[in-house]
C-alpha positions as a Markdown table, in Angstrom:
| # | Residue | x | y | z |
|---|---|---|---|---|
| 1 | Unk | 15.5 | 23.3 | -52.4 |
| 2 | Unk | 17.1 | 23.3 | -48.8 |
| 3 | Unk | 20.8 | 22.9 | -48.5 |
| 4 | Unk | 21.9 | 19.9 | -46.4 |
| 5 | Unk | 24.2 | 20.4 | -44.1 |
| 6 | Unk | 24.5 | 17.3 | -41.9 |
| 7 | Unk | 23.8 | 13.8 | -43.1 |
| 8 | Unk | 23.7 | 10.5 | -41.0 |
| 9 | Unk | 23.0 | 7.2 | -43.0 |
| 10 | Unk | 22.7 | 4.4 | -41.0 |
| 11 | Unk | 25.1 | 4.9 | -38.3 |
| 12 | Unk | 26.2 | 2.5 | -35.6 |
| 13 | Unk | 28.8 | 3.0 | -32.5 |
| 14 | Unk | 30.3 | -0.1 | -30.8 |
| 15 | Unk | 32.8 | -0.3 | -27.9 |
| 16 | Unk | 34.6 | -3.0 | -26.5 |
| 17 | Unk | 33.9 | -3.5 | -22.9 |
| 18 | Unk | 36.7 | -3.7 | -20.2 |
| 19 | Unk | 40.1 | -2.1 | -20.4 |
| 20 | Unk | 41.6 | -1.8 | -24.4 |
| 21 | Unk | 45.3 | -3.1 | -24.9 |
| 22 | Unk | 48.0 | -3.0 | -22.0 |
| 23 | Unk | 50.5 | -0.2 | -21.5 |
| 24 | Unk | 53.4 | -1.8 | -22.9 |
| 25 | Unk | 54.4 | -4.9 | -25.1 |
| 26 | Unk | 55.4 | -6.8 | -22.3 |
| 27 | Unk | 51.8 | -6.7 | -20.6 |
| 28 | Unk | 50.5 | -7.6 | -24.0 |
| 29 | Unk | 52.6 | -10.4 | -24.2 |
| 30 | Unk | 51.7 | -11.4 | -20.4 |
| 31 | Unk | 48.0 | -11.2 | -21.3 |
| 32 | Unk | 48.4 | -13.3 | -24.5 |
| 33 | Unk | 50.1 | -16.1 | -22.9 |
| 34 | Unk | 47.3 | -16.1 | -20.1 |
| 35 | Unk | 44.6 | -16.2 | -22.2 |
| 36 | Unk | 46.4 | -19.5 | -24.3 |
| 37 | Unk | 47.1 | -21.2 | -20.9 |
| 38 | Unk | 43.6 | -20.5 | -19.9 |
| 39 | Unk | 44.9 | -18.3 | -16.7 |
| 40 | Unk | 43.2 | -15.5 | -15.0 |
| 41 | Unk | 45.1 | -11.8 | -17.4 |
| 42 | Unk | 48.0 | -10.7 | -14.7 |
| 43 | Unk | 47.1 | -7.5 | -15.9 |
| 44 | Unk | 44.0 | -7.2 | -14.6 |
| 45 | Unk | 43.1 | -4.7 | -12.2 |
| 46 | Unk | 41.9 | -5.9 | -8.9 |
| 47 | Unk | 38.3 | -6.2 | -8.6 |
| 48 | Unk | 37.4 | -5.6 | -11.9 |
| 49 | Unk | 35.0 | -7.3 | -13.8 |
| 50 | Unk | 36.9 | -10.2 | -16.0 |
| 51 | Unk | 34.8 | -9.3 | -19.6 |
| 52 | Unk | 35.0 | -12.0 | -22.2 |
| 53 | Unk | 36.5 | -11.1 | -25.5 |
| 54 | Unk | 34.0 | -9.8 | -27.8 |
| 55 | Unk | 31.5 | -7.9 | -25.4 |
| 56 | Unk | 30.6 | -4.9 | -26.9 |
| 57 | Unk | 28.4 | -2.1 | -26.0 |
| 58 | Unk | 25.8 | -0.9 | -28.8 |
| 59 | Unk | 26.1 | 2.8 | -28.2 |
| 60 | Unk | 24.4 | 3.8 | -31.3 |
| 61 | Unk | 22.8 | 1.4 | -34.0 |
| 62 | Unk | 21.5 | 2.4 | -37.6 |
| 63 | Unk | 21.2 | 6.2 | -36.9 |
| 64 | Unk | 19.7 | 8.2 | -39.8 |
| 65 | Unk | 18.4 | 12.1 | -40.3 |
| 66 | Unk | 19.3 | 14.9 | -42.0 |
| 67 | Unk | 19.6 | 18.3 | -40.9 |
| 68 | Unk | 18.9 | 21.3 | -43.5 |
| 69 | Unk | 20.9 | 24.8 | -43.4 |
| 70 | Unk | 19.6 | 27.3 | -40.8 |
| 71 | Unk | 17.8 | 24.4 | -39.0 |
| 72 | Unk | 18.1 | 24.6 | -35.1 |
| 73 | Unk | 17.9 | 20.8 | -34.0 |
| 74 | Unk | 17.7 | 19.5 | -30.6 |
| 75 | Unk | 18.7 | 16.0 | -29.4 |
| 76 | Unk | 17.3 | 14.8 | -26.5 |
| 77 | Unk | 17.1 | 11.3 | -24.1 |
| 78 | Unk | 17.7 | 9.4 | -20.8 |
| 79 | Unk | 21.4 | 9.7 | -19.5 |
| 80 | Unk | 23.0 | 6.8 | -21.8 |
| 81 | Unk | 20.9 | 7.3 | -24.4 |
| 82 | Unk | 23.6 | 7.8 | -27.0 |
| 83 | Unk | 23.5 | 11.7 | -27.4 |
| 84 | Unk | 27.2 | 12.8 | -26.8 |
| 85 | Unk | 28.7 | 9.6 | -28.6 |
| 86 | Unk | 26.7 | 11.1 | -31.8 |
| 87 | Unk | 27.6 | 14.6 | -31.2 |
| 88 | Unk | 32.0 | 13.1 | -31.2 |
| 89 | Unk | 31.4 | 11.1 | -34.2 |
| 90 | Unk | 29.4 | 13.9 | -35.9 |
| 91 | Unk | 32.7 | 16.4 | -34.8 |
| 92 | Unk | 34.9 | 13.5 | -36.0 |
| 93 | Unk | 36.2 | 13.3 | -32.5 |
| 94 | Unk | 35.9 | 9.4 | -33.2 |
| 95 | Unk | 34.6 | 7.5 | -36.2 |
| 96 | Unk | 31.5 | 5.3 | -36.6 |
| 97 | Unk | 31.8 | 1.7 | -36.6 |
| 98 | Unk | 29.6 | 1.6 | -39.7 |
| 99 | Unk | 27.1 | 3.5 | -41.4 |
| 100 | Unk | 28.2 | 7.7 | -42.9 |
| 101 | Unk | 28.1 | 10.8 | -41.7 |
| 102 | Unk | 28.5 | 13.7 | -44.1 |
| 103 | Unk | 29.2 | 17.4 | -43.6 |
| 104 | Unk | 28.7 | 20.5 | -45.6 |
| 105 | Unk | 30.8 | 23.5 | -44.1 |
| 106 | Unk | 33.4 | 23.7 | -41.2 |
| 107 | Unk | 31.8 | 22.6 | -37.9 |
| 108 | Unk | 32.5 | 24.1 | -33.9 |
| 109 | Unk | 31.6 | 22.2 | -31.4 |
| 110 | Unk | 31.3 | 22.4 | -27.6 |
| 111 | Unk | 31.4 | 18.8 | -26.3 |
| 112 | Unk | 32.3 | 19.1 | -22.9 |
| 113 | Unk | 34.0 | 22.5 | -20.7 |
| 114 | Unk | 37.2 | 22.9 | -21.8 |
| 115 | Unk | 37.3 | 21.0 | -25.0 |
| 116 | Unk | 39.5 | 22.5 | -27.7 |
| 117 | Unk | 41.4 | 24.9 | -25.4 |
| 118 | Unk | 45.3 | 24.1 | -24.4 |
| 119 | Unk | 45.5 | 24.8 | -20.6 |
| 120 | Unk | 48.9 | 26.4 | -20.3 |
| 121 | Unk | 48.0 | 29.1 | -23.5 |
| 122 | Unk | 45.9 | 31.9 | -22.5 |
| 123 | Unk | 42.4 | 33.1 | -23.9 |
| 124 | Unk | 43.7 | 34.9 | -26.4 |
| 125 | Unk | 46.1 | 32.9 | -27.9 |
| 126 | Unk | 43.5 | 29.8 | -27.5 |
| 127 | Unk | 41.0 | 32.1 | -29.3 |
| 128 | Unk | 43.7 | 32.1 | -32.3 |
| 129 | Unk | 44.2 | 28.5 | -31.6 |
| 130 | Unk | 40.1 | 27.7 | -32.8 |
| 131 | Unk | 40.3 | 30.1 | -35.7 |
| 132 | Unk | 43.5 | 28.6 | -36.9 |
| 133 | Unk | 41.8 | 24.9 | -36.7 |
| 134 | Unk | 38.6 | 26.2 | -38.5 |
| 135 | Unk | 40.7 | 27.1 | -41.4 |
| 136 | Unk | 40.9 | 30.6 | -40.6 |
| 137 | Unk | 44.0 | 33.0 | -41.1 |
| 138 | Unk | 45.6 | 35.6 | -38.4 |
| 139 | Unk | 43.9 | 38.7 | -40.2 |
| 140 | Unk | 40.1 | 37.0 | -40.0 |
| 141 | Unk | 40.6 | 36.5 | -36.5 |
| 142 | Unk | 41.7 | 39.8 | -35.8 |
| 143 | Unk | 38.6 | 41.2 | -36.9 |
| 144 | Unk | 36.3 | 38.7 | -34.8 |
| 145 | Unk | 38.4 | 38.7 | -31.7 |
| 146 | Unk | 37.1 | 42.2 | -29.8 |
| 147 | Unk | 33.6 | 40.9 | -30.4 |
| 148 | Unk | 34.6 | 37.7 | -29.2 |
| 149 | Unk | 36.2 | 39.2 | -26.0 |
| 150 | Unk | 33.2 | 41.5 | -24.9 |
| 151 | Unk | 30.9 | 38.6 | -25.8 |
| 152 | Unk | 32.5 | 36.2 | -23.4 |
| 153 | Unk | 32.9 | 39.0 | -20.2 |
| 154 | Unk | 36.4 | 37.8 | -19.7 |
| 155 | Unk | 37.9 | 40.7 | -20.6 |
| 156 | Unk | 40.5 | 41.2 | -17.4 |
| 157 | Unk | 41.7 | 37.7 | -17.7 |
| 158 | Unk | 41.9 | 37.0 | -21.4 |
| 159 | Unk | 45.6 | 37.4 | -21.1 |
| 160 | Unk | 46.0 | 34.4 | -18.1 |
| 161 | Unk | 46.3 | 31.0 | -19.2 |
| 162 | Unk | 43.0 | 29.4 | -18.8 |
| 163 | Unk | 43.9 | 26.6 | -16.5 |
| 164 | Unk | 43.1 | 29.0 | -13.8 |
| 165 | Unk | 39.5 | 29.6 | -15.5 |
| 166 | Unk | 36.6 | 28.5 | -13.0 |
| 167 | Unk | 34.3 | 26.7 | -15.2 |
| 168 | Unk | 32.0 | 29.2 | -16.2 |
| 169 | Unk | 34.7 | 31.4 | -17.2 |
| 170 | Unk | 35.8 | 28.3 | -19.4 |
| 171 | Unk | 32.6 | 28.2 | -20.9 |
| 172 | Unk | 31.9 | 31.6 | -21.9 |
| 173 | Unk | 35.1 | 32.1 | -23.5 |
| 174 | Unk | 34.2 | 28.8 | -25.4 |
| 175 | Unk | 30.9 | 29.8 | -26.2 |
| 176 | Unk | 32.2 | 33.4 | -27.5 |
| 177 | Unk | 34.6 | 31.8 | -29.7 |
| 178 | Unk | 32.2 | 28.6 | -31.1 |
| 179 | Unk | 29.8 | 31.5 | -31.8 |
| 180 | Unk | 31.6 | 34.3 | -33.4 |
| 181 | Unk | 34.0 | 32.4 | -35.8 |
| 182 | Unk | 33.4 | 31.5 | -39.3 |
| 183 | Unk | 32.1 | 27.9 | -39.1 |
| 184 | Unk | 28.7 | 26.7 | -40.5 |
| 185 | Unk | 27.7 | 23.9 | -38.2 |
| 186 | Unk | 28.2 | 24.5 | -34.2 |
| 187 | Unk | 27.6 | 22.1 | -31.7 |
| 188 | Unk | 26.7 | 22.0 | -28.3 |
| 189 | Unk | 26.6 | 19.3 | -25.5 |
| 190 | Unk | 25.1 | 20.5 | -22.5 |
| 191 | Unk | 27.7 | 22.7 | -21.5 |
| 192 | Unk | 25.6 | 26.1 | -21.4 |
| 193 | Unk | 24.5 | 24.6 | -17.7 |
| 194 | Unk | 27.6 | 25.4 | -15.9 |
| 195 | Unk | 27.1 | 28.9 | -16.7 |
| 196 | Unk | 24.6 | 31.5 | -14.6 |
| 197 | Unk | 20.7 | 31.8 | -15.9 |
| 198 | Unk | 22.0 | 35.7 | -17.6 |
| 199 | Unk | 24.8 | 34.0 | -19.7 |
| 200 | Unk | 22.4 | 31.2 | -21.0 |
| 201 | Unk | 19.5 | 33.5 | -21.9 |
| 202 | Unk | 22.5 | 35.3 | -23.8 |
| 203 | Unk | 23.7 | 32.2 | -25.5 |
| 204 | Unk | 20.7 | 31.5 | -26.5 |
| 205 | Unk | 19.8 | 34.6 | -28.0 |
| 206 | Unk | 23.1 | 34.9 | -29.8 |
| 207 | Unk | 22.4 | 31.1 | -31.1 |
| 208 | Unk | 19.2 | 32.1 | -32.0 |
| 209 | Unk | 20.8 | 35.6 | -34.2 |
| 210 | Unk | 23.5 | 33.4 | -36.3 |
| 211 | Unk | 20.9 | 30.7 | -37.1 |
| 212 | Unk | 18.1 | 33.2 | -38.7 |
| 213 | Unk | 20.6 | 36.1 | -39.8 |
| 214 | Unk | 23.8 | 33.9 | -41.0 |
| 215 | Unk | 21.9 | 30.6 | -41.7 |
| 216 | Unk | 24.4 | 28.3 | -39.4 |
| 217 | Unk | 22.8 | 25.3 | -38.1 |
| 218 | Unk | 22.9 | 24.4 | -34.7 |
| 219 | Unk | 23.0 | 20.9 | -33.0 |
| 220 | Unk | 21.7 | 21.3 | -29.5 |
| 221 | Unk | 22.3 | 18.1 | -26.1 |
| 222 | Unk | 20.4 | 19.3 | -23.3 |
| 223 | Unk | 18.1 | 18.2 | -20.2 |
| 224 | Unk | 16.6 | 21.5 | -20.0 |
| 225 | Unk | 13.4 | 21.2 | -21.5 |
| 226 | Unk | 12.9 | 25.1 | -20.9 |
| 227 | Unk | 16.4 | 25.7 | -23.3 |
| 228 | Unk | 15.0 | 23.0 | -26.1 |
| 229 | Unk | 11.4 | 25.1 | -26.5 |
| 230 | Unk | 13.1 | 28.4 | -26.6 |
| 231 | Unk | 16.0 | 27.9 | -29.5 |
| 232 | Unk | 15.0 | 24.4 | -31.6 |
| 233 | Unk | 12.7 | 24.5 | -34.3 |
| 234 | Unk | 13.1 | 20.6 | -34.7 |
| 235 | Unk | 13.9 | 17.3 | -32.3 |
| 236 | Unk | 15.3 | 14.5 | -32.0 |
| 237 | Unk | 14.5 | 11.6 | -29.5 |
| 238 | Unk | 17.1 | 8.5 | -28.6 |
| 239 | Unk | 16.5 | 5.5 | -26.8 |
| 240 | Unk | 19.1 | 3.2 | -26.0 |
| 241 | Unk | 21.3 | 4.4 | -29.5 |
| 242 | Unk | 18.2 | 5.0 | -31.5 |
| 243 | Unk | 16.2 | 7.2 | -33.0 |
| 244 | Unk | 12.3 | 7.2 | -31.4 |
| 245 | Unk | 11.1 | 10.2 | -32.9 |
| 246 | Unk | 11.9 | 13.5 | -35.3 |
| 247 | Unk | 9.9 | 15.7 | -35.5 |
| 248 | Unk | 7.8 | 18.6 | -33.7 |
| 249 | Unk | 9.7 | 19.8 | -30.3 |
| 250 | Unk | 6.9 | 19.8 | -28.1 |
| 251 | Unk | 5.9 | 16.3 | -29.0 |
| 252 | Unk | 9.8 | 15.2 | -28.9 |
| 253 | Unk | 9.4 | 16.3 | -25.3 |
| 254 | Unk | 6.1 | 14.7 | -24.5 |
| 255 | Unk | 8.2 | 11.6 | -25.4 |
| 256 | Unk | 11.1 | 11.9 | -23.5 |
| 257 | Unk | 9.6 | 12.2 | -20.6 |
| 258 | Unk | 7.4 | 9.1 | -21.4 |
| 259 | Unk | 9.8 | 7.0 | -22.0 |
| 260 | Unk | 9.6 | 4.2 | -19.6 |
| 261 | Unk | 12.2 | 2.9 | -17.3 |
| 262 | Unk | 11.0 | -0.5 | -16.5 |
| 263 | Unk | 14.0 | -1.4 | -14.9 |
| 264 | Unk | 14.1 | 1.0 | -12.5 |
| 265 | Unk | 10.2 | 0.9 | -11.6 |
| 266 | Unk | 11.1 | -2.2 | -9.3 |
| 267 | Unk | 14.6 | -2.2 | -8.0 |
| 268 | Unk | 16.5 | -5.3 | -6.6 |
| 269 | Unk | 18.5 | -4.1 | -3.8 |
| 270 | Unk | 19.3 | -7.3 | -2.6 |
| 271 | Unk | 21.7 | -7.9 | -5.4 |
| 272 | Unk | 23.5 | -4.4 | -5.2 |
| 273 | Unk | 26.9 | -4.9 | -3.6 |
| 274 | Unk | 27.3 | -3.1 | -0.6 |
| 275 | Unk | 31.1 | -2.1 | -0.4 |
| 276 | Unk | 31.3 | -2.4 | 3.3 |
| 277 | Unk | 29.0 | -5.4 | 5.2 |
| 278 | Unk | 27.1 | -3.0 | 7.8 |
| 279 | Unk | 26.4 | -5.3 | 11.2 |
| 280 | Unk | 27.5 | -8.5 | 8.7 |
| 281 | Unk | 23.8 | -8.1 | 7.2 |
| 282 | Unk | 21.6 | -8.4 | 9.9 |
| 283 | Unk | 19.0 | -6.5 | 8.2 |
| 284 | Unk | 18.9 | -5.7 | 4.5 |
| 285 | Unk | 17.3 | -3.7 | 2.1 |
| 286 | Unk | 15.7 | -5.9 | -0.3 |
| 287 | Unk | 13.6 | -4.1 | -2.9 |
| 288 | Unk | 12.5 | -0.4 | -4.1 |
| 289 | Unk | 9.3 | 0.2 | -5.4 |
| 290 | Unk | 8.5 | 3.2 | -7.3 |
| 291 | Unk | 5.2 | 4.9 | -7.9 |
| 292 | Unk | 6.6 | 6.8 | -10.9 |
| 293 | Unk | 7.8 | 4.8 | -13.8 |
| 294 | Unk | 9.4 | 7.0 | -16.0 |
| 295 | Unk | 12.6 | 8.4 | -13.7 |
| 296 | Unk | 11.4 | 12.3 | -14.6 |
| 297 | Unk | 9.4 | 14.3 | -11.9 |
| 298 | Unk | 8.1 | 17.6 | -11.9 |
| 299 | Unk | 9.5 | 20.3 | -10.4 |
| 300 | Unk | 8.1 | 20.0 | -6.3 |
| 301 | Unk | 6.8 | 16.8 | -7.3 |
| 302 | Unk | 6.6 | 13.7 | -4.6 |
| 303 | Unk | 9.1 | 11.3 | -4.6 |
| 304 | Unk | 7.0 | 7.7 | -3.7 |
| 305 | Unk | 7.0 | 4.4 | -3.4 |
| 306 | Unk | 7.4 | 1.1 | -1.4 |
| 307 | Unk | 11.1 | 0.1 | 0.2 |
| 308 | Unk | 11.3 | -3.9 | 1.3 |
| 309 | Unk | 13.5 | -4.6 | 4.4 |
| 310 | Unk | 14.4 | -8.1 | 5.6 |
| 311 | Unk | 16.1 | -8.5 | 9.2 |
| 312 | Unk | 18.0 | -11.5 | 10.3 |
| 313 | Unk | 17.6 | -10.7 | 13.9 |
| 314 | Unk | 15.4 | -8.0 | 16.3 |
| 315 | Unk | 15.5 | -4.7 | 15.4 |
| 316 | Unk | 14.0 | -1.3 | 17.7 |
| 317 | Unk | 14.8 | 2.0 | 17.0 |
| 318 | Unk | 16.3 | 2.2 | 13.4 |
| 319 | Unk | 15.7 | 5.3 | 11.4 |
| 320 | Unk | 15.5 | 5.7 | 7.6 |
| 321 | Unk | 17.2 | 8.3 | 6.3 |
| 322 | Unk | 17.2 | 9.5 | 2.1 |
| 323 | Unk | 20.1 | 11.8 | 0.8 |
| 324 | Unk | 19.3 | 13.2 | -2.6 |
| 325 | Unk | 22.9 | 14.0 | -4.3 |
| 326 | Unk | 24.1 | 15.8 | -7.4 |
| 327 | Unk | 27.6 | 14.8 | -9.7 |
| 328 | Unk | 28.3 | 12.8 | -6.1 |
| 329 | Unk | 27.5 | 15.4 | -3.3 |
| 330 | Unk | 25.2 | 15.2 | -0.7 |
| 331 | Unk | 22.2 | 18.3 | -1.7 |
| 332 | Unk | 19.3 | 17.5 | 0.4 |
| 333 | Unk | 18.9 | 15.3 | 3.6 |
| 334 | Unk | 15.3 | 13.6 | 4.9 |
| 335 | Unk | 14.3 | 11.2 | 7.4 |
| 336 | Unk | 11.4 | 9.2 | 8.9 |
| 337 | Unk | 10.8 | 11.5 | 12.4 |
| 338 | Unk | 9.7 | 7.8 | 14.1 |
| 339 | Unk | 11.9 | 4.9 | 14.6 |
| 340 | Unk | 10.9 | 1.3 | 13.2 |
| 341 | Unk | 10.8 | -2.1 | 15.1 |
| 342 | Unk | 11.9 | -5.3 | 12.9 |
| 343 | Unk | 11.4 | -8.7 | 13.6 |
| 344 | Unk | 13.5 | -11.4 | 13.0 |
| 345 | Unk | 12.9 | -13.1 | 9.2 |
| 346 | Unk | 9.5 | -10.8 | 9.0 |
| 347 | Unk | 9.9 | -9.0 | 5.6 |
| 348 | Unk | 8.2 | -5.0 | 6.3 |
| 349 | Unk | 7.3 | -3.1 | 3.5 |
| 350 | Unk | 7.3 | 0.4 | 3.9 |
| 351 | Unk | 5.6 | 3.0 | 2.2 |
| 352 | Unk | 7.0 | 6.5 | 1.9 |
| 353 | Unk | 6.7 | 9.7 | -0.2 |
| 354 | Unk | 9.1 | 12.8 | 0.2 |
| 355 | Unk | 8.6 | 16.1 | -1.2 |
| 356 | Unk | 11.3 | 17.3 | -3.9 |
| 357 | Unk | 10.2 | 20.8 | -3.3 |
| 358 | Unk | 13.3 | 23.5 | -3.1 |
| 359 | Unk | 15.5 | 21.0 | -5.1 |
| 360 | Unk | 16.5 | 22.8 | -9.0 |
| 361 | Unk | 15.8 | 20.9 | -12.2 |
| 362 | Unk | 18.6 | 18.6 | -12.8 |
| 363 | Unk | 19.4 | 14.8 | -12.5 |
| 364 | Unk | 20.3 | 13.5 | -8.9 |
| 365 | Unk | 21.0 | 10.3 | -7.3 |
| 366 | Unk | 19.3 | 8.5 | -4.1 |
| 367 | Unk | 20.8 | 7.3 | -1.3 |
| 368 | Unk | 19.1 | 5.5 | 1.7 |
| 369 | Unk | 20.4 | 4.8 | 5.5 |
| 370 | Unk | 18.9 | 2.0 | 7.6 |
| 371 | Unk | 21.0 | 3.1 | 11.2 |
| 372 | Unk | 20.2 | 3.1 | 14.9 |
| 373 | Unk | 21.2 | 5.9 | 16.8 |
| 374 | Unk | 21.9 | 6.3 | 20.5 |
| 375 | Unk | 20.8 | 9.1 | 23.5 |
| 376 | Unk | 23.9 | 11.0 | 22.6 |
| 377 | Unk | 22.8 | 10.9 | 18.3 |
| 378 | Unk | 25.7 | 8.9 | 17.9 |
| 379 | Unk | 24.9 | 6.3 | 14.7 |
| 380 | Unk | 25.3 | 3.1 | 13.7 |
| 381 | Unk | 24.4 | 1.5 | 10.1 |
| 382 | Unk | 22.5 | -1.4 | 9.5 |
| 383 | Unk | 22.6 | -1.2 | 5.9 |
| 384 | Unk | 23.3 | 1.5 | 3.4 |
| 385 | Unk | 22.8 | 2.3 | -0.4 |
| 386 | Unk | 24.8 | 4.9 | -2.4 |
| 387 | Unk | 23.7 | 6.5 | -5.5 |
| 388 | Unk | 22.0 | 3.5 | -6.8 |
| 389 | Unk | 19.4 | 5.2 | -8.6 |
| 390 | Unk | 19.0 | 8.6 | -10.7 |
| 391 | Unk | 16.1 | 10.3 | -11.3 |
| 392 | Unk | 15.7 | 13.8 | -13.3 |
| 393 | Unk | 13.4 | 17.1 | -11.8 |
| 394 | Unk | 12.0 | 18.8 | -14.9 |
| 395 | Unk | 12.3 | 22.8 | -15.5 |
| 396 | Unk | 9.0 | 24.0 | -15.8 |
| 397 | Unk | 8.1 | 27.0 | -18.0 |
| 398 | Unk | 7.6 | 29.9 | -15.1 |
| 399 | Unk | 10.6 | 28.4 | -13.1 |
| 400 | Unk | 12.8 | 31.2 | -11.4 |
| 401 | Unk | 15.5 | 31.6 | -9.2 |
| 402 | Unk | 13.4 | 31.9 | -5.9 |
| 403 | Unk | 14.5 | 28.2 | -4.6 |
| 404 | Unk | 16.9 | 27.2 | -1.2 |
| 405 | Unk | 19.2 | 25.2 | -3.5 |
| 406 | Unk | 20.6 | 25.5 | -7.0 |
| 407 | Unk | 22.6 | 22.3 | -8.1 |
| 408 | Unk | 26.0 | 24.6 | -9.0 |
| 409 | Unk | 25.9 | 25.5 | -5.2 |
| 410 | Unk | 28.0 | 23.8 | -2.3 |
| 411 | Unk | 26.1 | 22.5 | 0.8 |
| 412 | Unk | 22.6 | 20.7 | 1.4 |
| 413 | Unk | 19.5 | 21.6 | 2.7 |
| 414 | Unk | 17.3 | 19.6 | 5.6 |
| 415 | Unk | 13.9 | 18.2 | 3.4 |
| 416 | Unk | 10.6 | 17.9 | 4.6 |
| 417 | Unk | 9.6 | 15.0 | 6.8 |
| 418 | Unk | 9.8 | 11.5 | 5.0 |
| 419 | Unk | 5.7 | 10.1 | 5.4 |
| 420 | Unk | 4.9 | 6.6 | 5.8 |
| 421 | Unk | 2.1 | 4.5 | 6.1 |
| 422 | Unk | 2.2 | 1.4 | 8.3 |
């Protein structure tokens, strides 16, 4: 009969929206006696949004699997989906608001870069610091901790404290540590992506070694599709804090990227607020639709769809312009080579399509410019959207490193031409 390792009965996750408690006992008090006299909380920061008591956020409801000794499980799903607030409750970082989670053996965990380590103490003594909080004593560590140093190819700095790590170093040394001490259950969110392709395929094989040759079972986040086939025997789909499907991997995946985004297939720009008024709104993007559904494009996929515009006056010479961005910088710029003409109250749908060729599997965010732009290239916006949509690029299986831009790089490169058809 197969050993148990993880179990997760019926497990819900519930925030309350807005900011939690005041800072002091005097703001409390402030916020009290507004809320009796039916005032607006002094407390408040300015512009934001006034939440009524009781919202909550379902970020998980009634979870259940359970996860066998040696089993490699991956956990998969949209950005929101759920996956990192089950991972902390499942490392007791935080507790359920109902349901039970049991564990059988001593659990490492990798939730974000950095997590576990103290700053100001260097690798080695943080390596200690792990072992100690797994349960293990000086003399255990001793013998892990040369394997744990080669391993993590921080050798020359293990002595600095690792608040001057880069992040990659940060993870590695992580990874060495999560992967090398005595703990039955690891855990890992996503973080193998800030380091290079080599240190992934290395992780992965040594994740692969302790789960066949020393039984540990392995809890796996990640949007690489490409990582999720090569280590997980078994996977996990959430939706919107549940559970859609357990099962085969190659299945999970087929539903993952099925699941549909309705919400985002027709997008109301007309109610996004704009956080400066271009030209008081004399011409206004009013909707975005897109030709894919689901959010998830293949890797030099087309990126298609209708965009609405509304002016209130005449319009010549305005040029639409797209900026693709990554964790909130600018990656790849594209524009329509011809200028548009807009008269007054006549709604003009365009339809566009831009290639995502050259761009690395990742998520990214979309950005559009309405401007006009002078002789001299001087410009001028009409109206502008920032990051107001995310979509993800999936890894394909033969993917390689011969691409312009890789999303851990700095800089952008120019796109292809956006196409229309009036």
């Amino acid at each position: 009969m197969n050993e148990v390792m993880v179990k997760v009965e019926n497990v819900s996750k519930q925030y309350k929206l807005g900011q939690i408690g005041g800072t002091t006992l005097k703001e409390e008090i402030q916020r009290f006696n507004a809320r009796i006299l039916n005032k607006e909380d002094p407390t408040k920061k300015i512009g934001a949004k006034d939440y009524k008591i009781g919202d909550i956020f379902d970020a998980l409801h009634n979870v259940s699997f359970k996860i066998n000794k040696g089993e490699r499980v991956g956990i998969i799903g949209h950005n929101g989906a759920g996956k990192s607030t089950l991972l902390k409750l499942i490392s007791r970082v935080t507790a359920p608001t109902s349901g039970f989670i049991g564990l059988n053996g001593r659990v490492a965990s990798m939730l974000e870069v950095g997590t576990g380590f103290h700053g100001e103490l260097t690798g080695r003594e943080n390596i200690y610091m792990n072992g100690a909080i797994l349960g293990m004593n000086r003399a255990e560590i001793d013998t892990k901790i040369e394997d744990i140093i080669d391993f993590s190819e921080c050798r020359q700095f293990i002595d600095t404290p690792v608040k001057r790590y880069s992040s990659g170093m940060y993870v590695k040394l992580a990874f060495a540590v999560a992967a090398h001490l005595d703990s039955e259950i690891m855990i890992m969110d996503e973080v193998l992506a800030v380091g290079d392709m080599a240190f992934q395929k290395k992780c992965l094989d040594k994740m692969n070694d302790v789960s066949r040759n020393d039984g540990r079972t392995i809890l796996y986040v990640s949007h690489n599709m490409n990582t999720i086939k090569q280590l997980c025997d078994r996977c996990i789909v959430l939706d919107h804090g549940t559970v859609v499907f357990d099962g085969d991997v190659n299945e999970a995946i087929n539903i993952y990227l099925s699941v549909k985004r309705s919400s985002d297939a027709i997008i109301d720009l007309s109610s996004i607020d704009r956080k400066r008024k271009f030209m008081y709104g004399q011409l206004k993007m009013l909707s975005l639709e897109l030709d894919n559904k689901s959010g998830f494009y293949d890797y030099n996929s087309v990126f298609s769809g209708n965009l609405t515009v509304c002016p209130n006056k005449d319009f010549k010479d305005v040029v639409l312009m797209f900026i693709i961005s990554s964790n909130g910088q600018s990656v790849m710029t594209s524009e329509v080579k011809m200028n548009f003409e807009f008269k007054k109250d006549n709604k003009k749908t365009i339809p566009f399509s831009l290639n995502l060729n050259n761009l690395a599997p990742a998520t990214y965010s979309l950005r559009i410019f309405l401007c006009l732009r002078d002789g001299y290239g001087s410009e001028r916006y009409i109206d502008r959207l920032i990051d107001f949509y995310t979509f993800d690029i999936i890894e394909p299986d033969n993917f390689r490193e011969n691409r312009k831009w890789r999303n851990m790089f700095n800089g952008y490169i120019v796109g292809d031409e956006i196409k229309v058809e009036l």
